[in-house]
mmCIF entry with sequence, helices, sheets and N, C-alpha, C, O atoms, coordinates in Angstrom:
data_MODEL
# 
_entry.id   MODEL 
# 
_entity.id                         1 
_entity.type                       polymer 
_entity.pdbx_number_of_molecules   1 
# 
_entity_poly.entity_id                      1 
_entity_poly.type                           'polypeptide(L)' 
_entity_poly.nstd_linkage                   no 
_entity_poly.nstd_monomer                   no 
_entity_poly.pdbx_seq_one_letter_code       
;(UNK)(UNK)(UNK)(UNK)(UNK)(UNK)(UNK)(UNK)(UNK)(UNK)(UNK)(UNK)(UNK)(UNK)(UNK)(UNK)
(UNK)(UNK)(UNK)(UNK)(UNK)(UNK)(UNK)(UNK)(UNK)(UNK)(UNK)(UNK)(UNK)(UNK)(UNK)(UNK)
(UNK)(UNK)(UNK)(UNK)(UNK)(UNK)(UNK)(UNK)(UNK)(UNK)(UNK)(UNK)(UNK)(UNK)(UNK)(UNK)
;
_entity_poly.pdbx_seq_one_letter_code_can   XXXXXXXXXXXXXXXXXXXXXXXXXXXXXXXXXXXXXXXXXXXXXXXX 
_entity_poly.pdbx_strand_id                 A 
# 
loop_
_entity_poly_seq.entity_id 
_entity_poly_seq.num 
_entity_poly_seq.mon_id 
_entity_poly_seq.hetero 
1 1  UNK n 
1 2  UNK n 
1 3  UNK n 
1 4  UNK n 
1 5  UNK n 
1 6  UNK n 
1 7  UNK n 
1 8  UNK n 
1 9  UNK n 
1 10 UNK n 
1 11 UNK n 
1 12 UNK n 
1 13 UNK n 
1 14 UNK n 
1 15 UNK n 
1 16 UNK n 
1 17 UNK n 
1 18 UNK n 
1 19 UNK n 
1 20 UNK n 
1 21 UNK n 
1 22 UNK n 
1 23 UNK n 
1 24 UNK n 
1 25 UNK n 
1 26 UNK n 
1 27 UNK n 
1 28 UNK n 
1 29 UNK n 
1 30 UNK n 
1 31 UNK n 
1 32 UNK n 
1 33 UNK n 
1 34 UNK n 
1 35 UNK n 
1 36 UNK n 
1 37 UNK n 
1 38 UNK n 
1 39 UNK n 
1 40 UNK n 
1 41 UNK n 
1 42 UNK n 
1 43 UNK n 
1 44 UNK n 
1 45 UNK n 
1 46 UNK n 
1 47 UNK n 
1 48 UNK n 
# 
_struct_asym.id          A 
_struct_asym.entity_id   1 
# 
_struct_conf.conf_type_id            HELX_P 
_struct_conf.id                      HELX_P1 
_struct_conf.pdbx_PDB_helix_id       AA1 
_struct_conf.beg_label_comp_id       UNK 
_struct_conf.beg_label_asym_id       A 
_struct_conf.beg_label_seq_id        11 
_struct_conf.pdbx_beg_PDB_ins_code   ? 
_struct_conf.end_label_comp_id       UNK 
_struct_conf.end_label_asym_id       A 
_struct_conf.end_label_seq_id        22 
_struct_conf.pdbx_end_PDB_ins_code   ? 
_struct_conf.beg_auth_comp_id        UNK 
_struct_conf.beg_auth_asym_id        A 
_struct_conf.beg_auth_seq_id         11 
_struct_conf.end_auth_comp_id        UNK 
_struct_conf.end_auth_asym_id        A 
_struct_conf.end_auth_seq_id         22 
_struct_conf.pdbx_PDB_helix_class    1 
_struct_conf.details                 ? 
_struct_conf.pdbx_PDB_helix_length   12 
# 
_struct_conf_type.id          HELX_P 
_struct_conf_type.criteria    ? 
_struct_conf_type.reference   ? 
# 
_struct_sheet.id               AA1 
_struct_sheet.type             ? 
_struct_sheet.number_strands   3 
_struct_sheet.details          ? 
# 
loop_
_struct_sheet_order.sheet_id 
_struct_sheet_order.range_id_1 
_struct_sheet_order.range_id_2 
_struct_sheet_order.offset 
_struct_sheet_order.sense 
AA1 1 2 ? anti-parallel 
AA1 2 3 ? anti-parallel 
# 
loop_
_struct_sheet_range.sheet_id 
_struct_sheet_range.id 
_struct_sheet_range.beg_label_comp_id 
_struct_sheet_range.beg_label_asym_id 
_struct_sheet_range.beg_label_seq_id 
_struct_sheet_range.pdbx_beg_PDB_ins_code 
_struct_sheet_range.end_label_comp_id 
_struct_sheet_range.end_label_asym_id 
_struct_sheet_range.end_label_seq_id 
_struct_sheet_range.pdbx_end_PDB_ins_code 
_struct_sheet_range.beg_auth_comp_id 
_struct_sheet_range.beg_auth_asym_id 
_struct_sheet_range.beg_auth_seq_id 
_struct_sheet_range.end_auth_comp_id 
_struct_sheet_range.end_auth_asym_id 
_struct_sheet_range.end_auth_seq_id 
AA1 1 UNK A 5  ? UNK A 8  ? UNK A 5  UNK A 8  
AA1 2 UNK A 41 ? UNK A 47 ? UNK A 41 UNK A 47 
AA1 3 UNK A 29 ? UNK A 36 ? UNK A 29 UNK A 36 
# 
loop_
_atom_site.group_PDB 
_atom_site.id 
_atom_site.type_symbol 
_atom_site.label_atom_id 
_atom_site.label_alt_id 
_atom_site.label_comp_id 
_atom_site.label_asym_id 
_atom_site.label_entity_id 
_atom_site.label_seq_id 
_atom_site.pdbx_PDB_ins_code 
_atom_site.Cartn_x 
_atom_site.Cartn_y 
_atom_site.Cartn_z 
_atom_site.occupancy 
_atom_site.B_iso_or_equiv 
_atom_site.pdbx_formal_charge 
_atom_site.auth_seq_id 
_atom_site.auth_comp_id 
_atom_site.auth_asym_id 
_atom_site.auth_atom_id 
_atom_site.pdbx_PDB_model_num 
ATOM 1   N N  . UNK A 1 1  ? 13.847  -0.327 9.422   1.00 0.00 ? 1  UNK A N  1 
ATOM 2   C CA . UNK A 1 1  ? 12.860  0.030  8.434   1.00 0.00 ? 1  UNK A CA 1 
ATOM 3   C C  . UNK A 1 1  ? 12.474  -1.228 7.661   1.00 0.00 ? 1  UNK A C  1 
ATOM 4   O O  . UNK A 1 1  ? 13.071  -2.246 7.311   1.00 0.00 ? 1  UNK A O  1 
ATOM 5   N N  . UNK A 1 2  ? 11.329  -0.786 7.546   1.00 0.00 ? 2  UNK A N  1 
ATOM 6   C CA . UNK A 1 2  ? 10.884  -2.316 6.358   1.00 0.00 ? 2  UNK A CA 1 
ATOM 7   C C  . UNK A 1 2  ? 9.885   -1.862 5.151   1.00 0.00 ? 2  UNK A C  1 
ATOM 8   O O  . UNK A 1 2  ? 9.536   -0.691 5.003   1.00 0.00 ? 2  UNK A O  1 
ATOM 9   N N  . UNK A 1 3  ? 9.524   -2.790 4.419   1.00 0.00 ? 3  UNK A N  1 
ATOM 10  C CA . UNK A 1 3  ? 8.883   -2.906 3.019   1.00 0.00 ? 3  UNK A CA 1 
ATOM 11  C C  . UNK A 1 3  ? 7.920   -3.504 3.346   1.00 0.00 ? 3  UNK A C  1 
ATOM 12  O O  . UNK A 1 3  ? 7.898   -4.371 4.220   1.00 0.00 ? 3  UNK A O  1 
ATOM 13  N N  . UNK A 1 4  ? 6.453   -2.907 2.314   1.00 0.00 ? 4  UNK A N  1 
ATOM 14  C CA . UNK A 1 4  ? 5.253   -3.524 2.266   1.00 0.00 ? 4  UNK A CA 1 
ATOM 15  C C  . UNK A 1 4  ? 5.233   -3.412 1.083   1.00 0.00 ? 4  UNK A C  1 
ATOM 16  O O  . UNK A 1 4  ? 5.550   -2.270 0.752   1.00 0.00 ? 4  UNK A O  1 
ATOM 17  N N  . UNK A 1 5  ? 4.938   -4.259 0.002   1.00 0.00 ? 5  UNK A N  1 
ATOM 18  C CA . UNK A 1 5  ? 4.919   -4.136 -1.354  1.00 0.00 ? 5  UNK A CA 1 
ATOM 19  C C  . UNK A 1 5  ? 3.012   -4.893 -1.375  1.00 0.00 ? 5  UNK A C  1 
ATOM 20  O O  . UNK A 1 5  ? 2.628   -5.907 -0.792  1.00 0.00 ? 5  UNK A O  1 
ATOM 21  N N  . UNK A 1 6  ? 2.296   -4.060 -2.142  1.00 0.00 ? 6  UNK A N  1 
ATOM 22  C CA . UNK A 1 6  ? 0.622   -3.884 -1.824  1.00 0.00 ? 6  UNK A CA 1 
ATOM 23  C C  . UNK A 1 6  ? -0.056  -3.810 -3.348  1.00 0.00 ? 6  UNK A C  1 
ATOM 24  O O  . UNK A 1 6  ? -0.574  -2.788 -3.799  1.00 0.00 ? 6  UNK A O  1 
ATOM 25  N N  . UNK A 1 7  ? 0.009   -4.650 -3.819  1.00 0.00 ? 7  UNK A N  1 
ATOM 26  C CA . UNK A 1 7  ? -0.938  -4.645 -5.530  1.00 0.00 ? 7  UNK A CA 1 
ATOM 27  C C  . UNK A 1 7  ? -2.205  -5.313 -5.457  1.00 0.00 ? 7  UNK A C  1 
ATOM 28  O O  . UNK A 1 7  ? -2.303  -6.354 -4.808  1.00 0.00 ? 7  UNK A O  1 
ATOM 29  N N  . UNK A 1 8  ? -3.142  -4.837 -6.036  1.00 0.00 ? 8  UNK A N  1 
ATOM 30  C CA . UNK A 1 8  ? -4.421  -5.127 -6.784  1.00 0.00 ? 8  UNK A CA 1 
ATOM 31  C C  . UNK A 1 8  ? -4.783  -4.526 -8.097  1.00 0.00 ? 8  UNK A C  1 
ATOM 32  O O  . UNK A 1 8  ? -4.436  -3.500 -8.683  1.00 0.00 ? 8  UNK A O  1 
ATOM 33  N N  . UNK A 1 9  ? -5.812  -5.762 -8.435  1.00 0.00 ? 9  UNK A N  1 
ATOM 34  C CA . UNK A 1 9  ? -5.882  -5.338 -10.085 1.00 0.00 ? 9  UNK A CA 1 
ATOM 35  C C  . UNK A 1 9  ? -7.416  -4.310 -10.612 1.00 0.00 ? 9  UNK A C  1 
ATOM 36  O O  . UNK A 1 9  ? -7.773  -4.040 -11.759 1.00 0.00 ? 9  UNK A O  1 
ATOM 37  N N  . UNK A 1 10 ? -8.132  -3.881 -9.148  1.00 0.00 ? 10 UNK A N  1 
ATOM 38  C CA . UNK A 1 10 ? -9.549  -2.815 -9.251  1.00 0.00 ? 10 UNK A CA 1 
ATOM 39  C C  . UNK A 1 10 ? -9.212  -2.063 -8.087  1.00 0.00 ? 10 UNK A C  1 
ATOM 40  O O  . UNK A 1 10 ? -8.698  -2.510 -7.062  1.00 0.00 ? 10 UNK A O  1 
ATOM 41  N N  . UNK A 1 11 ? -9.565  -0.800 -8.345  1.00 0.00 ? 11 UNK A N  1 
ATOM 42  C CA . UNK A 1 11 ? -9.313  0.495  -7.478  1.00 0.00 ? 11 UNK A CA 1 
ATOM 43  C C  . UNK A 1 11 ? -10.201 0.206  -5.417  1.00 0.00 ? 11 UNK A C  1 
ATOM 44  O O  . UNK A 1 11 ? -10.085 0.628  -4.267  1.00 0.00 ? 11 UNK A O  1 
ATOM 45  N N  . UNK A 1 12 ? -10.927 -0.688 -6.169  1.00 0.00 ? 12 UNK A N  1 
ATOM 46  C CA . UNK A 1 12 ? -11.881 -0.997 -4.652  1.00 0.00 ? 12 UNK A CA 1 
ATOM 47  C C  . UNK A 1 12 ? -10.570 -1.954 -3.823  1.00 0.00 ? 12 UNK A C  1 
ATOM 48  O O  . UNK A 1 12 ? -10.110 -1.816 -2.689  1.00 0.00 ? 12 UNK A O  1 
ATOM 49  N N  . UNK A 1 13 ? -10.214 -2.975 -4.949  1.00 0.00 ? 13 UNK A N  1 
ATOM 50  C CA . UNK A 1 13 ? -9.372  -4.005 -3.984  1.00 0.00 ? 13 UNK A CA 1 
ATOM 51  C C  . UNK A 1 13 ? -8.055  -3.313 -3.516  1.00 0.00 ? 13 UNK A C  1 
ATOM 52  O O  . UNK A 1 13 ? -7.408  -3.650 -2.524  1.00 0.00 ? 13 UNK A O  1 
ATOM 53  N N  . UNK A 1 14 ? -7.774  -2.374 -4.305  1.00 0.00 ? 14 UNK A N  1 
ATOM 54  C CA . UNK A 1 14 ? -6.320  -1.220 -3.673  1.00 0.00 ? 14 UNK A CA 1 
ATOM 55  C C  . UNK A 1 14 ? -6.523  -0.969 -2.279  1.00 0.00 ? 14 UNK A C  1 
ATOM 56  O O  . UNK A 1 14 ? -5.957  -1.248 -1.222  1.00 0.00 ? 14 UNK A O  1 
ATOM 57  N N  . UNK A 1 15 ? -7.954  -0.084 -2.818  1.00 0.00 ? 15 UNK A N  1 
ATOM 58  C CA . UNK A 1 15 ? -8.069  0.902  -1.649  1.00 0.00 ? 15 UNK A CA 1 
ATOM 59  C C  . UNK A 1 15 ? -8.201  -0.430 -0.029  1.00 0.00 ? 15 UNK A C  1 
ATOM 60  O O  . UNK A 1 15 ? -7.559  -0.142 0.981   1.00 0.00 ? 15 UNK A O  1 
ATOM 61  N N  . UNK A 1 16 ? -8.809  -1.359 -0.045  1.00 0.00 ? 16 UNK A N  1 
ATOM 62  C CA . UNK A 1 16 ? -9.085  -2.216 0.824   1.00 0.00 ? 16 UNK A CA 1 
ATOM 63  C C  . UNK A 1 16 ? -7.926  -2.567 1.745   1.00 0.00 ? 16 UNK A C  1 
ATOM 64  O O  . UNK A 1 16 ? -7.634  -2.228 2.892   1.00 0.00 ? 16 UNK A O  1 
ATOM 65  N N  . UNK A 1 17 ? -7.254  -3.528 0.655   1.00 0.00 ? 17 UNK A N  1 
ATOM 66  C CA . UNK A 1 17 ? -5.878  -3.579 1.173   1.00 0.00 ? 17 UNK A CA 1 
ATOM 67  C C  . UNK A 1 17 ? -4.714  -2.358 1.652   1.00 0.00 ? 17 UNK A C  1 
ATOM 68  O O  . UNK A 1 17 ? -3.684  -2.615 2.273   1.00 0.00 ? 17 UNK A O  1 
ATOM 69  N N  . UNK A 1 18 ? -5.042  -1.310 1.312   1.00 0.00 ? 18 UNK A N  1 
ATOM 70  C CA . UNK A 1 18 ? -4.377  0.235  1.673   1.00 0.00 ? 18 UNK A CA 1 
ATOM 71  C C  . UNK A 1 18 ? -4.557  0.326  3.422   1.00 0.00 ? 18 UNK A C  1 
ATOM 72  O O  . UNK A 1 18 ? -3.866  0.503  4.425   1.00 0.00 ? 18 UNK A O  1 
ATOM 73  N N  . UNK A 1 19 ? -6.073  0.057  3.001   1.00 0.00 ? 19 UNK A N  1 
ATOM 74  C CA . UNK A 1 19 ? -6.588  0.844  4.657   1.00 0.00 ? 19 UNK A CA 1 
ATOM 75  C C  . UNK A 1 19 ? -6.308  -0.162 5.501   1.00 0.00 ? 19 UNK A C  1 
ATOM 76  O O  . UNK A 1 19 ? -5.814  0.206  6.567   1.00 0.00 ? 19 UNK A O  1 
ATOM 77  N N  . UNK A 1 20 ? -6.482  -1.420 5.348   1.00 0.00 ? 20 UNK A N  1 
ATOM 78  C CA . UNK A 1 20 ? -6.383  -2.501 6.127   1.00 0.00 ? 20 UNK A CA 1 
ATOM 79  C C  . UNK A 1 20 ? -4.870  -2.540 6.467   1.00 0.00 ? 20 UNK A C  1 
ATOM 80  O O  . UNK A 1 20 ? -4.821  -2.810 7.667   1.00 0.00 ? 20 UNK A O  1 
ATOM 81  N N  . UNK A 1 21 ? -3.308  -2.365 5.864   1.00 0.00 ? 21 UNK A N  1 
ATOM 82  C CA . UNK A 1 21 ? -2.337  -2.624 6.276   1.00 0.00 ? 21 UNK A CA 1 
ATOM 83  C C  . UNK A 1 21 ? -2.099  -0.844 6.657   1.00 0.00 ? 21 UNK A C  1 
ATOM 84  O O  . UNK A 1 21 ? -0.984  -0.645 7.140   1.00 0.00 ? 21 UNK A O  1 
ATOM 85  N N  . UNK A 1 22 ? -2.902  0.332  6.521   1.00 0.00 ? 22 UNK A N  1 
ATOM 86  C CA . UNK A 1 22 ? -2.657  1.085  7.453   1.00 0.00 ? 22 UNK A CA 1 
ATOM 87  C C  . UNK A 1 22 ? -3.252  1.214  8.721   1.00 0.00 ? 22 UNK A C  1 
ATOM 88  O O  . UNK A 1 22 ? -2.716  2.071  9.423   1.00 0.00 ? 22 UNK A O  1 
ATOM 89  N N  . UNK A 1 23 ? -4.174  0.635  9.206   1.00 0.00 ? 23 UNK A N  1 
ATOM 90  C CA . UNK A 1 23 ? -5.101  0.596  10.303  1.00 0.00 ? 23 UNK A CA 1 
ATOM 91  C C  . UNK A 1 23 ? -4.320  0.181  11.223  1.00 0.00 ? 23 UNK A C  1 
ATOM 92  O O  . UNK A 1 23 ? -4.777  0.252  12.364  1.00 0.00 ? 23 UNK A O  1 
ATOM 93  N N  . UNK A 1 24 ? -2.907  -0.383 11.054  1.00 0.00 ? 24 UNK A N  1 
ATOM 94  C CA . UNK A 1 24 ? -2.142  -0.811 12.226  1.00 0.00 ? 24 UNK A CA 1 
ATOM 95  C C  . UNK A 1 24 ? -1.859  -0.065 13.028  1.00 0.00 ? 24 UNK A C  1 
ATOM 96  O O  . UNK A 1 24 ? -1.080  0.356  12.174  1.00 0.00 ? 24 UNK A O  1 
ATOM 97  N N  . UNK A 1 25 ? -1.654  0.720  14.070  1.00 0.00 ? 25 UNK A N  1 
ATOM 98  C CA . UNK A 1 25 ? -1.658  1.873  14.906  1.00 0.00 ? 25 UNK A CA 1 
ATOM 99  C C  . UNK A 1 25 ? -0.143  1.400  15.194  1.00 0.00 ? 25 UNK A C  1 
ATOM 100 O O  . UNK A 1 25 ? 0.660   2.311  15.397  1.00 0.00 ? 25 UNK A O  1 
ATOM 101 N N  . UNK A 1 26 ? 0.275   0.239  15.228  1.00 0.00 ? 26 UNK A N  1 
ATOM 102 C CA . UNK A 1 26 ? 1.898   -0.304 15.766  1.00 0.00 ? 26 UNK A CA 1 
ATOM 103 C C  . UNK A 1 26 ? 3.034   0.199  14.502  1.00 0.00 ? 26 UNK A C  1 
ATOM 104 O O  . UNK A 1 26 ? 4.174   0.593  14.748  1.00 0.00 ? 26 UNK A O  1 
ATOM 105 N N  . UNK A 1 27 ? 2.522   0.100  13.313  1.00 0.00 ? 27 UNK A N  1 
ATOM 106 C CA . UNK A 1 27 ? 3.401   0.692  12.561  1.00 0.00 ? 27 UNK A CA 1 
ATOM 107 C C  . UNK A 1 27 ? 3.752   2.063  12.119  1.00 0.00 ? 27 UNK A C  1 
ATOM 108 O O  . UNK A 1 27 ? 2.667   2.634  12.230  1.00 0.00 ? 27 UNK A O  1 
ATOM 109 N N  . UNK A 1 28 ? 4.569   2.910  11.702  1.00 0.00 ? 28 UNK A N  1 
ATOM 110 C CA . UNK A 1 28 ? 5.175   4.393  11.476  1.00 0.00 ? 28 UNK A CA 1 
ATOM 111 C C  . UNK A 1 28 ? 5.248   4.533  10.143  1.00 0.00 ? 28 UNK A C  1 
ATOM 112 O O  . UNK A 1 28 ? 6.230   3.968  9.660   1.00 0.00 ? 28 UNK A O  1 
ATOM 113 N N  . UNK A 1 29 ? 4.473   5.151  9.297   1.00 0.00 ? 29 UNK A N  1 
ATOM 114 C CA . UNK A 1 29 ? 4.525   5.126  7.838   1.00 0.00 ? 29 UNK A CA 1 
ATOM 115 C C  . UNK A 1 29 ? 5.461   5.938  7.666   1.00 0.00 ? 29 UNK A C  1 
ATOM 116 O O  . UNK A 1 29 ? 5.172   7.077  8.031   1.00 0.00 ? 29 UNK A O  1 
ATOM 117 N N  . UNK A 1 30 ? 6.877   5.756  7.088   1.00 0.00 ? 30 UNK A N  1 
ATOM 118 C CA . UNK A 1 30 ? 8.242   6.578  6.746   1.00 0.00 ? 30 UNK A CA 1 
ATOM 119 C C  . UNK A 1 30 ? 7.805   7.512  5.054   1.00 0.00 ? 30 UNK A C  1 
ATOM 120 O O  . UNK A 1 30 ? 7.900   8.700  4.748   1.00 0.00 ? 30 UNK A O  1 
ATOM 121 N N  . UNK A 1 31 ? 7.291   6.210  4.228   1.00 0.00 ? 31 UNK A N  1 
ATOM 122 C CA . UNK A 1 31 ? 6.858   6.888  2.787   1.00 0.00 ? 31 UNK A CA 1 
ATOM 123 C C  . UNK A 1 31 ? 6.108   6.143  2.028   1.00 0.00 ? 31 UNK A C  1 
ATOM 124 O O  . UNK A 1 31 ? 6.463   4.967  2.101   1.00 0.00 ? 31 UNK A O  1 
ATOM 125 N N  . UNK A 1 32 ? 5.280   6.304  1.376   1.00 0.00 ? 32 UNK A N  1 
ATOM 126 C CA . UNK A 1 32 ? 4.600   6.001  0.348   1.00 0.00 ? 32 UNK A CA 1 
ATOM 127 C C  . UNK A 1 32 ? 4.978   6.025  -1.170  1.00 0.00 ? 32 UNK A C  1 
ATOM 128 O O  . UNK A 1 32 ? 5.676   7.030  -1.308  1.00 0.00 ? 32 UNK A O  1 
ATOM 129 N N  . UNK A 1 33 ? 4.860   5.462  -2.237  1.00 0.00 ? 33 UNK A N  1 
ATOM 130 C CA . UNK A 1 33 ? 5.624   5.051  -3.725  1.00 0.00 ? 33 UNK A CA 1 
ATOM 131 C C  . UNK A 1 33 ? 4.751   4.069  -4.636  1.00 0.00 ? 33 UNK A C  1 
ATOM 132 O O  . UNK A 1 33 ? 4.786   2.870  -4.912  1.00 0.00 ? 33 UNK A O  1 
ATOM 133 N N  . UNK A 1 34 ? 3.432   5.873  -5.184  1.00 0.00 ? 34 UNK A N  1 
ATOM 134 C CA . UNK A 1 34 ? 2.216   4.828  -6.125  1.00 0.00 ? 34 UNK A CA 1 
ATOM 135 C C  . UNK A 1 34 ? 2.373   4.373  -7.503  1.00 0.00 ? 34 UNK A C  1 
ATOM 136 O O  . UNK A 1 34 ? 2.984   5.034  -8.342  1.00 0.00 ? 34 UNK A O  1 
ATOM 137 N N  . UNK A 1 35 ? 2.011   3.630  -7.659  1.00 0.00 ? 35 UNK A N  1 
ATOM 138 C CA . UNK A 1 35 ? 2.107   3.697  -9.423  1.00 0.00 ? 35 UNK A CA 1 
ATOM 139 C C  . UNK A 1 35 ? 0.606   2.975  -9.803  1.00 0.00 ? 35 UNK A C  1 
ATOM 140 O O  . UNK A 1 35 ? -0.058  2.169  -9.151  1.00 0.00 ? 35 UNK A O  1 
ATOM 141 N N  . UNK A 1 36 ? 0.387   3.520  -10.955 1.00 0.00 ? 36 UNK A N  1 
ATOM 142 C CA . UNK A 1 36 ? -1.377  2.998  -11.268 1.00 0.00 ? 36 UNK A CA 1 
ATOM 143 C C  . UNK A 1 36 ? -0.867  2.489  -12.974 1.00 0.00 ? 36 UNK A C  1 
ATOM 144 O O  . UNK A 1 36 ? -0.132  3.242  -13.613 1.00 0.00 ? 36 UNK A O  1 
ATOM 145 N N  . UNK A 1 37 ? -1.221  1.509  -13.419 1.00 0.00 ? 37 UNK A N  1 
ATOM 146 C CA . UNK A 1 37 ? -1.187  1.358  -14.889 1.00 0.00 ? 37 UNK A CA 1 
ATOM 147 C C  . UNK A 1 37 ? -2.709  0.661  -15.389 1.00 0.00 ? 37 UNK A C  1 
ATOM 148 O O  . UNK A 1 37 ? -3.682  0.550  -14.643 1.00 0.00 ? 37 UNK A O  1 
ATOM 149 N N  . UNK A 1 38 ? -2.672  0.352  -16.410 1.00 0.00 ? 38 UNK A N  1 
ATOM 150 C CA . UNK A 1 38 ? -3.721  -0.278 -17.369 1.00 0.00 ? 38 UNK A CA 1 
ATOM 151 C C  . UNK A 1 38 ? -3.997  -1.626 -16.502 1.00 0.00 ? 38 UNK A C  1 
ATOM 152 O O  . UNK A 1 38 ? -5.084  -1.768 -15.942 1.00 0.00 ? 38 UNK A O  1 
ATOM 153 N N  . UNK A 1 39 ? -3.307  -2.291 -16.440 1.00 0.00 ? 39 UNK A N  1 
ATOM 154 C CA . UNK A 1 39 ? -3.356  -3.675 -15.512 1.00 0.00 ? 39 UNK A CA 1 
ATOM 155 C C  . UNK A 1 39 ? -3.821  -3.991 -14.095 1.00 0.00 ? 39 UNK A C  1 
ATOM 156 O O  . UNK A 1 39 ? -4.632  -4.800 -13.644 1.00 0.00 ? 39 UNK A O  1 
ATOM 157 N N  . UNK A 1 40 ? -2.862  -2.882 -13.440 1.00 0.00 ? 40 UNK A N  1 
ATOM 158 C CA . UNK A 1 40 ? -2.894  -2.632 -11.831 1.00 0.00 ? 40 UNK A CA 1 
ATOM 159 C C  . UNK A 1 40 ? -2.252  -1.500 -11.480 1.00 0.00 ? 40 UNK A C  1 
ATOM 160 O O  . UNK A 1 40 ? -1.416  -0.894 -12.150 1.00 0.00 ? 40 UNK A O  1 
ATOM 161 N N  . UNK A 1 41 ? -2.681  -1.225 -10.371 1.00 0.00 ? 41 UNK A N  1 
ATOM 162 C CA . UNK A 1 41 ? -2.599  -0.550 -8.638  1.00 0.00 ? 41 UNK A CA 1 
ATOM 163 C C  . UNK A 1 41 ? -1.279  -0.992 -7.761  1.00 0.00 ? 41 UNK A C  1 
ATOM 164 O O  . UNK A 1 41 ? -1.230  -2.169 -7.404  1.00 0.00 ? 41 UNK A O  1 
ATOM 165 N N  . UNK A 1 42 ? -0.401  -0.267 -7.463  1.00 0.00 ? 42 UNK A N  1 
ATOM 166 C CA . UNK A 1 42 ? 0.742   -0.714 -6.959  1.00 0.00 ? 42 UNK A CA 1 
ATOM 167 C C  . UNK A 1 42 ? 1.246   -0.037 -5.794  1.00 0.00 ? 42 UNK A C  1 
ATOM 168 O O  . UNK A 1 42 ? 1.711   0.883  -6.468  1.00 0.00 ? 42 UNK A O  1 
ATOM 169 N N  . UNK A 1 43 ? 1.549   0.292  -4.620  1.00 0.00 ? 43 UNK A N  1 
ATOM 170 C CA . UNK A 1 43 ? 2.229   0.574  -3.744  1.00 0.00 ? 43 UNK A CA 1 
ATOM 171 C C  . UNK A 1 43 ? 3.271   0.112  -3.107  1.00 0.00 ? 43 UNK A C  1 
ATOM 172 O O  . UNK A 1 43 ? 3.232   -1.068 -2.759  1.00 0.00 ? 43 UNK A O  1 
ATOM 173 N N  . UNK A 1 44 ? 4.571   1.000  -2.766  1.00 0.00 ? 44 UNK A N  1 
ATOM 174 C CA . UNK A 1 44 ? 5.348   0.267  -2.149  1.00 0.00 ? 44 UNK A CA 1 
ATOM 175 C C  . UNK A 1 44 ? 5.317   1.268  -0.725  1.00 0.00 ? 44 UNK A C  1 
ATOM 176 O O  . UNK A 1 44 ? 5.432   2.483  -0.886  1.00 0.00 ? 44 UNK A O  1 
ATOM 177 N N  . UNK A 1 45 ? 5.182   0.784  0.466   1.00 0.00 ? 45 UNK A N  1 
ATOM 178 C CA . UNK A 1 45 ? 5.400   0.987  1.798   1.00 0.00 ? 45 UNK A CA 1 
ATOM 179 C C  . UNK A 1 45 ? 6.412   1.128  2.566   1.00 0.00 ? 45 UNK A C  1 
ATOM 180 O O  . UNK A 1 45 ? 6.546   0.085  3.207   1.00 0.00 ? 45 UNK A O  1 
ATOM 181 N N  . UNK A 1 46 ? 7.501   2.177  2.937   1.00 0.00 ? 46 UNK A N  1 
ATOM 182 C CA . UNK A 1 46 ? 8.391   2.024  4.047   1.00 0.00 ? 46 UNK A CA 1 
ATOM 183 C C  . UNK A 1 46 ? 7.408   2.616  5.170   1.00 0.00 ? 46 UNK A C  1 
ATOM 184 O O  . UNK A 1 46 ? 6.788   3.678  5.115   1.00 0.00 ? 46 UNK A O  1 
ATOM 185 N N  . UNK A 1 47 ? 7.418   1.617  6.255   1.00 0.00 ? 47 UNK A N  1 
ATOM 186 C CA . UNK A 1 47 ? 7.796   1.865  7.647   1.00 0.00 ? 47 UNK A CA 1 
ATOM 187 C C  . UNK A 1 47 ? 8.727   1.457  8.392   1.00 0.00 ? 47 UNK A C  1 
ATOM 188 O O  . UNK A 1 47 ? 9.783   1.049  7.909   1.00 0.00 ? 47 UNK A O  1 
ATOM 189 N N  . UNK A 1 48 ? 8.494   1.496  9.724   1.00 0.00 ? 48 UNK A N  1 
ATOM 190 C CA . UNK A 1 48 ? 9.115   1.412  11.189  1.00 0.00 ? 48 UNK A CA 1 
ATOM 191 C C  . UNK A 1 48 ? 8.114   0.011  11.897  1.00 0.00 ? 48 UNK A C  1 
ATOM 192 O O  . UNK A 1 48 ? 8.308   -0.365 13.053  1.00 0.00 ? 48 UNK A O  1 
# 
């Protein structure tokens, strides 16, 4: 299993980087872990 740790500081640059490191068809998304504050957009990624 591994970690993708995925921040931006506008909802457009989230979403960008979201779709782009899910578009990988090679990786297995295990779970997702959002957090949104005043500052930034945060995800942390387990896959396979």
């Amino acid at each position: 299993m591994k970690a993708k740790t995925i921040i931006a500081y506008s909802e457009t640059g989230f979403d960008k980087k979201m779709n782009e490191f899910l578009s990988d068809p090679s990786i297995e998304v295990m779970e997702i872990q959002y957090s949104a504050t005043i500052l930034a957009f945060t995800a942390l990624i387990l896959y396979k």
